[in-house]
C-alpha positions as CSV (number, residue, x, y, z in Angstrom):
1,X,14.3,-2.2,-8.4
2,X,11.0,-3.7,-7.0
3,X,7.6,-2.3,-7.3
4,X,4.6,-1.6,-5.1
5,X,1.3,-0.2,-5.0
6,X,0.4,2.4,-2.2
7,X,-3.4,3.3,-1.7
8,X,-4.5,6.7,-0.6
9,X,-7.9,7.7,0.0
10,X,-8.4,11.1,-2.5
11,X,-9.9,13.3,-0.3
12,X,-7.2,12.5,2.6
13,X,-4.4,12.3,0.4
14,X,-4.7,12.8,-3.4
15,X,-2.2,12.3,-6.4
16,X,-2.5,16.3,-6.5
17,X,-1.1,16.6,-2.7
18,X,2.1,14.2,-3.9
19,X,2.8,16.1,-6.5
20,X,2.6,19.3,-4.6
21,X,5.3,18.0,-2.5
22,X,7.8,17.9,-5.1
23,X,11.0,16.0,-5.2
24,X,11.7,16.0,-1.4
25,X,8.7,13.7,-1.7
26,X,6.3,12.9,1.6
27,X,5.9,9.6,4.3
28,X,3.4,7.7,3.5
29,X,2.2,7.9,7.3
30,X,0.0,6.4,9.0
31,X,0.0,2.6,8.4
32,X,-1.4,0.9,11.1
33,X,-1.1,-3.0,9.4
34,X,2.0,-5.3,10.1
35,X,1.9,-6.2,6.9
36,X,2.0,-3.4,5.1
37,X,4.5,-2.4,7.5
38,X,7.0,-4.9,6.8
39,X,6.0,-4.3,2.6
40,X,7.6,-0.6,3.3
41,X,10.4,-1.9,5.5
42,X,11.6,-4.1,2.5
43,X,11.5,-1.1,0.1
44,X,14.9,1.0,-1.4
45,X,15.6,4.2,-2.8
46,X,14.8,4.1,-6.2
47,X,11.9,1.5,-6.0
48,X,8.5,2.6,-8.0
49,X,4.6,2.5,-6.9
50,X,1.5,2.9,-8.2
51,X,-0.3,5.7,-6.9
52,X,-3.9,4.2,-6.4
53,X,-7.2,6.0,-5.0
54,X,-8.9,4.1,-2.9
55,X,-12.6,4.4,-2.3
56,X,-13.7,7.4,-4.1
57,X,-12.2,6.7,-8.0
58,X,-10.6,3.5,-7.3
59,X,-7.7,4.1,-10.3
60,X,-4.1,4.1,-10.9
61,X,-3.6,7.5,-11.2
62,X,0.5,8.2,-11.4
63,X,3.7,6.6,-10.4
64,X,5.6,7.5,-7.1
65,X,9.3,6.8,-6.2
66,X,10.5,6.2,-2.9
67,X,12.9,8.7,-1.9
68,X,13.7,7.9,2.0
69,X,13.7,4.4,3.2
70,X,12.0,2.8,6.7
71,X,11.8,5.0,9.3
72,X,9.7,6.1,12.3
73,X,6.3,7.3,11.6
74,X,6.2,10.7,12.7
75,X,2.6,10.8,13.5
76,X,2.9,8.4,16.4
77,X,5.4,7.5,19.4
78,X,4.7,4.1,18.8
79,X,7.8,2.4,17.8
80,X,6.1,-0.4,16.0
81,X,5.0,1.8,13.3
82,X,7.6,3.0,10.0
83,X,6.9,4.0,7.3
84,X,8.7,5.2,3.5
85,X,9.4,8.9,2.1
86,X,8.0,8.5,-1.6
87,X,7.7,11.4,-4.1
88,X,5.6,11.9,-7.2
89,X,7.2,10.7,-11.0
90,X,4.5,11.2,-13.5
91,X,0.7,11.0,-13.9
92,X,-0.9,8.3,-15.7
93,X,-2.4,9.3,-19.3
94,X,-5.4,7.3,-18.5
95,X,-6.0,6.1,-15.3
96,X,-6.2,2.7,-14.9
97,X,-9.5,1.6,-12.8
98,X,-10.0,-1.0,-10.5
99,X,-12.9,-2.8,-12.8
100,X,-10.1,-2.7,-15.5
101,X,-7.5,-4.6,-13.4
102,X,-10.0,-6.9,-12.4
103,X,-11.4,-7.6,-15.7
104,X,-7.7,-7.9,-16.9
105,X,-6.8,-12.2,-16.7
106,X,-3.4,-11.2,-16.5
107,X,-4.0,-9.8,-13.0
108,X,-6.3,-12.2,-11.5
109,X,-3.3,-12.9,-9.0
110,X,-2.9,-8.9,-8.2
111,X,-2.5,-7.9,-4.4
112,X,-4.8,-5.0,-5.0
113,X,-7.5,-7.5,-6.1
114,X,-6.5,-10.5,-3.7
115,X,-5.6,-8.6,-0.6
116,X,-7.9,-5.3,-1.3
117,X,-7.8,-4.0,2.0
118,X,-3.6,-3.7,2.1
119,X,-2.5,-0.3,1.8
120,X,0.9,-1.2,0.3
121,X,1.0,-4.0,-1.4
122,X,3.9,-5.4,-3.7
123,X,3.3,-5.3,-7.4
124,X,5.5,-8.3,-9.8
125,X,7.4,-6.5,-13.1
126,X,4.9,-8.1,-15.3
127,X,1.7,-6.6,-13.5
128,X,3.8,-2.8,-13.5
129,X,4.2,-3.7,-17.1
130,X,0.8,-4.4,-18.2
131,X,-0.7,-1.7,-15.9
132,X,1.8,1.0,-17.7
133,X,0.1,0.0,-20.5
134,X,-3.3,-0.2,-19.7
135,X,-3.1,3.3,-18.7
136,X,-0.6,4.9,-21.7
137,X,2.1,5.2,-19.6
138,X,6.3,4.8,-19.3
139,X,7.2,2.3,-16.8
């Protein structure tokens, strides 16, 4: 299983909205950045994420599963664009803030600190580890 982090801004997409979705899950749409592009392409079923709101809260705020791997976006007929099915696994008991993370040594090297503008980013077992902790939560 590998780990990633996929950033949402609240009030377009909010940890409420994923879980309202239930276990058929949702694509994460809309990703217009090769990079992130090629992150989801290199996902599986079965691999976790950080749910992470961007701009307004900037926090952890629950964990995701991805429930349908690459495929096309369906909110464009470009066919350079894919993008993953993911679905909501639990909330965070305390979300876990961006100041945290970046006043955390253990995640100086974090793509969400190094690469903030990425919108899925990977995430190494030791940084899911600590975060879950940070913020009271099962891994």
């Amino acid at each position: 299983m590998r780990y990633w982090l996929f950033k949402s801004e609240p009030d377009k997409w909010s940890w409420d909205d994923q879980v309202a979705k239930g276990d058929a899950g949702e694509e994460w749409d809309g990703i217009r950045n090769y990079q992130a592009r090629n992150n989801m392409r290199e996902m599986a079923i079965g691999d976790r994420g950080f749910f992470y709101h961007s701009n307004a809260g900037k926090d952890i705020v629950g964990i995701v599963e991805v429930c349908a791997t690459s495929h096309p976006d369906s909110t464009t007929d470009d066919e350079r664009w894919d993008c993953v099915d993911v679905k909501a696994v639990r909330p965070f008991k305390t979300p876990v803030t961006l100041a945290q993370i970046k006043n955390s040594p253990e995640l100086e090297d974090i793509a969400l600190v190094r690469q903030s503008r990425l919108s899925v980013a990977p995430i190494t077992a030791d940084e899911w580890r600590i975060i879950c902790k940070m913020g009271d939560t099962k891994p």
